[in-house]
C-alpha positions as CSV (number, residue, x, y, z in Angstrom):
1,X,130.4,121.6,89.4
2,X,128.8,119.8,86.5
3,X,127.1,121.8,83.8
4,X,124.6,121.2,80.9
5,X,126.4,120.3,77.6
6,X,128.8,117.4,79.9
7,X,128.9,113.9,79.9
8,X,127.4,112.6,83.0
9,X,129.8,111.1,85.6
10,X,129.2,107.2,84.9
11,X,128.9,105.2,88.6
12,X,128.0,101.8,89.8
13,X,126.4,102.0,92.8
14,X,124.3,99.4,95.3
15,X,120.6,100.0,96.1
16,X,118.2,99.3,98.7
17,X,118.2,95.7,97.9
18,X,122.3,95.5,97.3
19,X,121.5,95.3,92.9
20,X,124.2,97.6,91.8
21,X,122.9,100.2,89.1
22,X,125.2,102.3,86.5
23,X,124.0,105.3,84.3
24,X,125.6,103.8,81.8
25,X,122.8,100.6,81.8
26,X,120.7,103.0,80.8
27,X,122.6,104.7,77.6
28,X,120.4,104.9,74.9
29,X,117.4,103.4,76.7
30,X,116.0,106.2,79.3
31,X,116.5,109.8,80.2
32,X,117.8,109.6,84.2
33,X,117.2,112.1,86.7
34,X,119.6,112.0,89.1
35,X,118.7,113.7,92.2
36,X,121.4,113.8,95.3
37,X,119.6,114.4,98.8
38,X,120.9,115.2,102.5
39,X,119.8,111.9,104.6
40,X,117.0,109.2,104.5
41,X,114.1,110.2,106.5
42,X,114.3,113.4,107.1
43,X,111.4,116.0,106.7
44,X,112.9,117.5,103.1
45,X,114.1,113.9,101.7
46,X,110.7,112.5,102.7
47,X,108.7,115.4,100.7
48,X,111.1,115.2,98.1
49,X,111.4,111.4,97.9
50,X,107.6,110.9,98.2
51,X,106.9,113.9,95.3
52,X,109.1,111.6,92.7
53,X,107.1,108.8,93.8
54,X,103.9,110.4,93.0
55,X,104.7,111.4,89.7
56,X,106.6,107.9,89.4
57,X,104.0,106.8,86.4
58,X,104.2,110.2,84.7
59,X,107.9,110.4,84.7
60,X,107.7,106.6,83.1
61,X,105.3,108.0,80.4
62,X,107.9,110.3,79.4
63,X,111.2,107.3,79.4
64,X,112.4,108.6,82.2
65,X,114.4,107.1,85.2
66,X,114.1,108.7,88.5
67,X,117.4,107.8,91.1
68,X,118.1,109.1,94.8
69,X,121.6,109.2,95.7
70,X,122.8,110.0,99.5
71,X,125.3,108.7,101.7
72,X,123.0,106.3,103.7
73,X,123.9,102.8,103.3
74,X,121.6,99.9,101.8
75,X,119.9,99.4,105.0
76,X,119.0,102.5,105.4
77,X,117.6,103.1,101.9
78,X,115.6,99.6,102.5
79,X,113.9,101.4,106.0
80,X,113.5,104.2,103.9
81,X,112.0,103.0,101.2
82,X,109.4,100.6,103.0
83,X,108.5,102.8,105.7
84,X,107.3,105.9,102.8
85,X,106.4,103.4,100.2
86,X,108.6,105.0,98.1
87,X,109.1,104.0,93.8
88,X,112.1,105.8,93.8
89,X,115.4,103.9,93.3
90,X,117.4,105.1,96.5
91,X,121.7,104.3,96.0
92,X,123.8,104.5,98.5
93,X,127.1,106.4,98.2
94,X,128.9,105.3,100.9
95,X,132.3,106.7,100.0
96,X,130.8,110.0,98.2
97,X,132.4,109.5,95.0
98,X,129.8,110.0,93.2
99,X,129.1,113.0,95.3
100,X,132.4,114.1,94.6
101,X,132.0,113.6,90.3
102,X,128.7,115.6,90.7
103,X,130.8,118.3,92.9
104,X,127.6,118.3,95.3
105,X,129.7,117.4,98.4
106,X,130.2,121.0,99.7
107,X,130.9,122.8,102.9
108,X,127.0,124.5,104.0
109,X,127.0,126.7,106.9
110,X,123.7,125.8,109.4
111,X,123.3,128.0,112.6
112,X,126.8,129.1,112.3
113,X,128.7,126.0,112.5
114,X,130.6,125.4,108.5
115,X,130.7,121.5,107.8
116,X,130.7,119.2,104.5
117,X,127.2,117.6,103.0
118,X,125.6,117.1,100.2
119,X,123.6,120.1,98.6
120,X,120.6,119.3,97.1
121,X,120.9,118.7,93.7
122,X,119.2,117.2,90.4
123,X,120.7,116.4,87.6
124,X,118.9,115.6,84.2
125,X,120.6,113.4,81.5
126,X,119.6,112.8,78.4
127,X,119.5,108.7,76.7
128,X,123.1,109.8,75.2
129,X,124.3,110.1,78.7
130,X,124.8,114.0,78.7
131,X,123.8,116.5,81.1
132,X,121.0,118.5,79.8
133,X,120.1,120.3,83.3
134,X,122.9,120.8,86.6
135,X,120.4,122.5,89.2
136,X,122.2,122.7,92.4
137,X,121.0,124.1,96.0
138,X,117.3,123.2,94.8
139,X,114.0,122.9,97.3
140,X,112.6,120.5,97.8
141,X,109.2,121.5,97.9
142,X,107.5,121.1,94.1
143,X,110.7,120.4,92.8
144,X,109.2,117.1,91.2
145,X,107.0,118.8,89.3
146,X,109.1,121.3,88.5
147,X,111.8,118.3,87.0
148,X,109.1,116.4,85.2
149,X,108.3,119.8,83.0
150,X,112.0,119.4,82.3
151,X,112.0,116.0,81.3
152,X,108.9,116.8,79.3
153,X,111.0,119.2,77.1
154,X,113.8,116.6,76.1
155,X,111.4,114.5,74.1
């Protein structure tokens, strides 16, 4: 598992719309919050998805980047994307090696049955591409918010 103090895993991944996007594009330019969610459209992924997306203008006031990462494919990110209205920048890790780099991929247990998924996770790097905050197993409920304050504090 990352921590803060790290460099950030660079990746090139696609996006709804197939552009492929890199943290390293954004070196020197934006802080990036990197948040890794369970599965497009879902109840948790939707309030978490459409909380960025609210303070989408905020988190731009404070040169900040906000990026979804799951396993979904494009297409699914697209649906996603369109049928919330969602700002956020969904990418799709298809392979989970991203997932892997950010060690979120992890066996959870639900109703008794042990399987791998993604644990919800944000990650915030700074515009020298290190990890200044590795918050793992978050809620998504408020966690936006609770992110932006963070984001607040690195400028």
């Amino acid at each position: 598992m990352l921590q803060a103090g790290q460099v950030a895993p660079d990746f090139a991944l696609p996006d709804a719309d197939m552009r492929n996007v890199t943290l390293k594009a954004h070196r020197g330019k934006h802080h990036v919050v990197l948040y890794f969610y369970p599965k497009d459209d879902t109840s948790g992924c939707t309030l978490e998805a459409l909380d960025f997306t609210n303070l989408a203008d905020e988190f731009e006031q404070a040169n900040c980047i906000v990026l979804g990462v799951s396993r979904d494919d494009c297409g699914s990110h697209a649906a996603f994307r369109d049928k919330h209205g969602l700002a956020v920048q969904l990418l799709a890790d298809v392979d989970g090696e991203a997932c892997e780099d950010y060690g979120v991929w992890q066996e959870k247990e639900k109703d008794g049955v042990k399987r791998l998924g993604i644990v919800r996770s944000t990650f915030i790097i700074d515009t020298a591409g290190v990890v200044r905050h590795a918050l793992y197993g978050v809620n998504a409920k408020g966690h936006a918010a609770a992110v932006l304050e963070l984001v607040r504090d690195l400028n």
